[in-house]
N, C-alpha and C positions, 0 to 999 in steps of 0.2 A: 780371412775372418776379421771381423772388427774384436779390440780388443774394451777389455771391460773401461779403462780412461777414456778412450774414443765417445765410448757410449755416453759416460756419467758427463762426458764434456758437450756433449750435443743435447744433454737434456737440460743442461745447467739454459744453456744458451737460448733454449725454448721456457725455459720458464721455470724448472723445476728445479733450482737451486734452492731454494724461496725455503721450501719446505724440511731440507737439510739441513736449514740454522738452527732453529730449536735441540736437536739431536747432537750439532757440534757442539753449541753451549753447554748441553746437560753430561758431555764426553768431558767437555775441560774441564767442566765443574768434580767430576770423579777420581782429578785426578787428586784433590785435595783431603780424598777419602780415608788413605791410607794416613792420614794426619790426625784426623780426626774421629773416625771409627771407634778407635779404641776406646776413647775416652765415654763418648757418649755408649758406648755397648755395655762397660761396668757401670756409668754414672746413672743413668737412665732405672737400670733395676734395683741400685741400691738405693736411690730416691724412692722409689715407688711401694718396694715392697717394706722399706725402714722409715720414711721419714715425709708419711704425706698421712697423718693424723692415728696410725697406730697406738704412739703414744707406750712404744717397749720401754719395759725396765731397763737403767744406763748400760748397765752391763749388757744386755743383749743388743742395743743399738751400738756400743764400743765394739763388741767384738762381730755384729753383722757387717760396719762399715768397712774396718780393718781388714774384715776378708775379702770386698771388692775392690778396697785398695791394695791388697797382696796381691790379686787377680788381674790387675792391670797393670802393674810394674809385671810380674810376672810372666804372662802370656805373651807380650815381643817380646823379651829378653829369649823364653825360650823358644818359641819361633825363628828367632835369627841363629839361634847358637844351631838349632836342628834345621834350617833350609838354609843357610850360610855358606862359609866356606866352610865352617867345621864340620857341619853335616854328622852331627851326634843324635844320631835314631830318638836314646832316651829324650832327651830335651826335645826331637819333634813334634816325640808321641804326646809331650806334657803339653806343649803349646799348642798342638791341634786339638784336643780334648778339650781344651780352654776356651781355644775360640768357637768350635762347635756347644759348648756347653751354653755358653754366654750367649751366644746368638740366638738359639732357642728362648734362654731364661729375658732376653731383649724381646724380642717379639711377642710372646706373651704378657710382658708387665705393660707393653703400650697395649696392646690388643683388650686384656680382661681387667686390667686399670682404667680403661676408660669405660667400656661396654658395661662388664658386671656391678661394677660401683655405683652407673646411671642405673641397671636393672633393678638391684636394691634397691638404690634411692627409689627411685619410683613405686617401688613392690611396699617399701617403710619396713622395712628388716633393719630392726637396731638402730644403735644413734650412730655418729660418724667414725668412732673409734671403731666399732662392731664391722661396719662394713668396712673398713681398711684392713682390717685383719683379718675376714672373710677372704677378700682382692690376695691379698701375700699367700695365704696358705691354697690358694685356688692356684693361684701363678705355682707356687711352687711344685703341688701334685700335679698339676697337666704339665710342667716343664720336667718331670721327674721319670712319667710313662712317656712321653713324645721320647726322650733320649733313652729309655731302656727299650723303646720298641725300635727305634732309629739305627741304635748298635744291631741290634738282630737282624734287621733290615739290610744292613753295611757290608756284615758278616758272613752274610748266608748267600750258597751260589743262587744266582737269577735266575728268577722262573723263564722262562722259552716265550717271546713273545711269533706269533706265527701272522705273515699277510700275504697275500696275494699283491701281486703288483702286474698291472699291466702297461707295456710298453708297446705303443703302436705298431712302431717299424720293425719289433722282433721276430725272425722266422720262426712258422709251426714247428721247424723239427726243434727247435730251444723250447718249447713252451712247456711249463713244468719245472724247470732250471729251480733249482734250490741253489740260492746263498745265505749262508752263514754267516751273520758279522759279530764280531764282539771287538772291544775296543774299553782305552779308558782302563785300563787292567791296571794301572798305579800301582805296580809290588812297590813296597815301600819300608819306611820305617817296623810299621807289624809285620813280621815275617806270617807272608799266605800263601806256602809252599804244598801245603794241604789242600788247602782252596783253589790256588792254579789249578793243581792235578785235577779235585773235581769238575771246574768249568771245562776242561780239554772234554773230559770223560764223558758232559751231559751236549759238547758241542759234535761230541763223535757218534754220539745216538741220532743226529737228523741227522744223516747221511746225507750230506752238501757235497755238490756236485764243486761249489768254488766256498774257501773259508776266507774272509777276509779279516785285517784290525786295521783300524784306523788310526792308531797311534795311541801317543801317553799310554807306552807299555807300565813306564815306572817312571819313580822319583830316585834321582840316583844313575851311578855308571852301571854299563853294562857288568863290568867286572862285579861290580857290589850287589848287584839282584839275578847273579846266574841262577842263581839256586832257583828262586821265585816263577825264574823266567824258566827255564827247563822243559818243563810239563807240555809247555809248545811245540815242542819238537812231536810229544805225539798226536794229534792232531790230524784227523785223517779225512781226505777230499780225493772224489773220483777224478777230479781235475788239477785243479791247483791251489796252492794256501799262498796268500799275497800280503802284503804288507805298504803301509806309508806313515811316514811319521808325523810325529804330534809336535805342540810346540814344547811340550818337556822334556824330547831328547835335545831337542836344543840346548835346555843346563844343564844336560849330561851330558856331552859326547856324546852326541848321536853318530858319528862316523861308527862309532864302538855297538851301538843297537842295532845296526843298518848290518852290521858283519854278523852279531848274532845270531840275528833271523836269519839269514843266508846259510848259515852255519846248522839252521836247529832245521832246514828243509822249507822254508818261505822264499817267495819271489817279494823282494822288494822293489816294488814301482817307483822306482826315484824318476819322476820324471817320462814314463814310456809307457808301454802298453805292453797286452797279448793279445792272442786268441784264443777263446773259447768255442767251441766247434762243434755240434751236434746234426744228425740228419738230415746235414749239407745247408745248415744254416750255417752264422757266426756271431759273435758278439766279442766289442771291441772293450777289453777289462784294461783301466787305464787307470794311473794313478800320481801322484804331484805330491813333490814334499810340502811341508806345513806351509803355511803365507811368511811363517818368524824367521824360515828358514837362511832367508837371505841377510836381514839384520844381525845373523848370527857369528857373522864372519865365516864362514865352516868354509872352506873352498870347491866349490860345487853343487852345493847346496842352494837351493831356491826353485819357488813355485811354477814352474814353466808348463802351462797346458799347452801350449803349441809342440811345444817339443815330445809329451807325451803321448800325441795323434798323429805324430810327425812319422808318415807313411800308411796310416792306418784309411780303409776306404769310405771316403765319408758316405756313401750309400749304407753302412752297417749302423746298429744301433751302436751306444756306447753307455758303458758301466763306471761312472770313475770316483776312486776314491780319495777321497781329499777329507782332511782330518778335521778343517772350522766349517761350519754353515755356511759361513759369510762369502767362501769360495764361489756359494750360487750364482753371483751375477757373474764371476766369467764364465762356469760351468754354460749357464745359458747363452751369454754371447756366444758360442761355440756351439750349441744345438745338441749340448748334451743330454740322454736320454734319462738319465738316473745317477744322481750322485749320491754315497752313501759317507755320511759323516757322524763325529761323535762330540767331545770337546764339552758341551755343556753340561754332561749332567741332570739332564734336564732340572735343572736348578739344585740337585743333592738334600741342599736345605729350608724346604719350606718357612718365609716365601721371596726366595735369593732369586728367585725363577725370573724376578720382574726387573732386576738388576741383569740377570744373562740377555734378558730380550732387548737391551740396550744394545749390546754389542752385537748380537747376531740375530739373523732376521727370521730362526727358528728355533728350538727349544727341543722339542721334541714329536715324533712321528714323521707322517708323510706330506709334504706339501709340494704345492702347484710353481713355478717359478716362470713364468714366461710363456709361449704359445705350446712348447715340447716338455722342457724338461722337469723334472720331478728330481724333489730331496728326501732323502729319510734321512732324519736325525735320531741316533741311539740316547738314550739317557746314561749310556756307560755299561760297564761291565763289573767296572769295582768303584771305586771311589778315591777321591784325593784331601790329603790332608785329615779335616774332623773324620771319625769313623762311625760317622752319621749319616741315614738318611732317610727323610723325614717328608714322606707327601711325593716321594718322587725314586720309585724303586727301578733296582738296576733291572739290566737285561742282558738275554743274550739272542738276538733276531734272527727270525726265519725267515726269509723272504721269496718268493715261491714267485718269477717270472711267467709271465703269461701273456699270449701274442692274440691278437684277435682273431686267425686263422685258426690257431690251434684249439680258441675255446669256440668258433664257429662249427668246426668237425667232430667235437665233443660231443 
C-alpha cells in the first residue's frame, strides 16, 4: 500500500503543491491566534455595544468597560489555572463560561453592528444615538437566548441521529448491521454523571449489533472522571463495544483511559482490528490511536493503519475508527471502506465551524473521500470546554450498513 506522504509527495510533484500554500499561510497565521484572540473577543463588544455613538451616562460606560476589562484579565487566568497543571474544575468552569459567553456576545456585536445599524439607517429609525442603542440592546438579547438555548442544548442527552449507509463490497449476510457511535463525551469539570448514565441508556435502546467511541472520553485522568466515565461499562452490543483514542487522552494519560475501557468491557483498537461476522459474511472493524498520539511521547502509542490491517483479508470490507477527520487521506490510501470520526464538533459554536474546516477536511455528516472510501463525521456526544452549543447540536448515530446484495433481495 502506498502511504499517505507517498501520495501528497507525487501530487506535489505533478503540480498540486500550488494550491497547499494558501492553507499553509492561513495554518501559521493561526498560530498567533491564541495571542490575540483574546483581546479582540472583549475589545471588539465593548467598542460596539459602549462606545460607537450611544453616547451612556459616565457611570454606565465606567462600569460597562471595566467589566470587559475584568473579563479579559480574567478569562486566561482562569483558563490556565482550570486546563493547567492545576487543573482546578472551579476556575475551568469560570473560564470556559467566559470564553463561550464572549464568543457569542463577539460574533453578534460584528454581525448586528454592522447589518442592523445599516437596516436602520436606511429604514431612518432615529437619529445616530437611537440606532446605537437599538444595535447594544439587539446584540445583547439575541446573545442572551443564543446562550440560554445553547446551555440546554450542551446539557441535554442527543437526539439519535439514524442513516443508512451503503458499502459496496459488504456481504448480504452483514446487511442491516447497526453501529452505534458516540464520541466526544468530554466528562469534565461539570460533573455529568447523570447524563453519562442517560446517554448509555438511550445508546442501549438501538440495539447495535457493534457500539463504538471515538475518543475525547474526558478532560482529565482516568482516576479523576471514574465516576463520569462508569455508566460505560453498561452499554450493551450483540457484538462488540470498541474503542480508540482522542487527542485529549493525550493530556491525560491516556495509558490510564485505554486500561479503563478494557476494564468497563470495550475493546480498544490501539492499532489492530476484528471481525465482525454474520451469515457467513465478515467485516474487518479496525481502528488507530489519535494522529497526537505519537508526539505524545506515551511509549507505544501512534497512528499505525498498516499495523491495524496487519493480517486482515484485503478482499473484506473495512470499518475503521480513527478519532480526527483528517485521518481520511490515509484511510483512502489504504481502500478503506468507511471511517467513522469525531473531534470537531461539528463546530459547537456557531460559527467556530469555519475555523474547524481549516483544519480538517469535514465537519460534520457523510462524505465521499476518493474512488471507495466514505467518512462520517459525528458532531460529538457532549461537548468541551464552553457548555455551549449553538447552531450545532450533539448526537448520538445510528448507522445501519447496507450491501447492494442484500437491498437487491429486499
Amino acid at each position: 500500500m502506498t502511504e499517505t506522504s507517498d501520495t501528497r509527495s507525487a501530487d506535489g510533484a505533478a503540480g498540486g503543491a500550488a494550491p497547499e500554500a494558501p492553507r499553509s499561510r492561513l495554518r501559521r497565521l493561526m498560530r498567533y491566534i491564541p495571542l490575540v484572540a483574546p483581546v479582540l473577543l472583549w475589545a471588539v463588544p465593548c467598542w460596539v455595544l459602549l462606545h460607537t455613538g450611544q453616547r451612556w451616562p459616565l457611570p454606565v460606560a465606567l462600569a460597562g468597560t471595566a467589566l470587559f476589562v475584568l473579563g479579559l484579565v480574567a478569562m486566561p487566568f482562569a483558563m490556565a489555572r482550570g486546563h493547567g497543571r492545576r487543573q482546578q474544575d472551579r476556575a475551568a468552569i469560570v473560564g470556559d463560561t467566559l470564553l463561550g459567553g464572549i464568543w457569542v456576545l463577539f460574533t453578534w456585536s460584528v454581525l448586528l453592528g454592522v447589518l442592523l445599524r445599516l437596516a436602520l439607517s436606511v429604514a431612518g429609525v432615529g437619529d445616530g444615538q437611537d440606532r446605537a442603542r437599538i444595535v447594544t440592546w439587539a446584540v445583547l438579547g439575541v446573545a442572551a437566548v443564543l446562550l440560554a438555548w445553547g446551555y440546554a442544548e450542551a446539557r441535554r442527552v442527543p437526539r439519535v441521529r439514524r442513516l443508512d449507509v451503503e458499502l459496496p463490497r459488504l456481504g448480504a449476510g452483514l446487511d442491516g448491521t447497526r453501529v452505534a457511535l458516540i464520541t466526544d463525551t468530554h466528562y469534565g469539570p461539570l460533573d455529568r454523571a447523570r447524563w453519562s448514565a442517560r446517554v448509555c441508556e438511550t445508546v442501549n435502546t438501538l440495539e447495535a449489533d457493534l457500539v463504538c467511541h471515538t475518543g475525547d472520553i474526558a478532560d482529565g485522568t482516568a482516576e479523576r472522571r471514574r465516576a463520569q466515565a462508569a455508566p460505560l461499562g453498561t452499554v450493551q452490543a450483540t457484538r462488540a463495544r470498541v474503542y480508540v483514542t482522542g487527542n485529549h487522552e493525550y493530556y491525560s494519560e491516556a495509558q490510564g483511559w485505554v486500561d479503563l475501557m478494557d476494564e468497563l468491557g470495550w475493546e480498544p483498537l490501539r492499532n489492530r482490528h476484528l471481525l465482525l461476522e454474520r451469515g457467513g459474511d465478515s467485516l474487518v472493524v479496525a481502528g488507530v490511536d489519535d494522529v497526537t498520539a505519537e508526539s505524545s511521547g506515551l511509549a507505544g502509542h501512534r497512528a499505525h493503519l498498516a499495523g491495524a490491517l496487519d493480517g486482515a483479508d484485503p478482499d473484506l470490507p473495512v470499518l475503521l475508527l480513527a478519532h480526527q477527520p483528517k485521518f481520511i487521506d490515509r484511510a483512502a490510501a489504504h481502500g478503506i471502506d468507511l471511517q467513522l470520526s469525531g473531534h470537531t464538533h461539528g463546530g459547537q459554536i456557531w460559527p467556530f465551524h469555519y475555523l474547524v474546516r481549516v483544519d480538517q477536511p469535514a465537519v460534520a455528516g457523510l462524505s465521499r473521500h476518493g474512488a471507495r472510501t466514505l467518512l462520517y463525521t459525528s458532531r460529538g456526544t457532549g461537548f468541551w470546554g464552553p457548555p455551549f452549543r449553538v447552531f450545532a447540536p450533539s448526537e448520538i448515530t445510528l448507522l445501519v450498513l447496507r450491501s447492494p446484495q442484500g437491498s437487491a433481495t429486499s
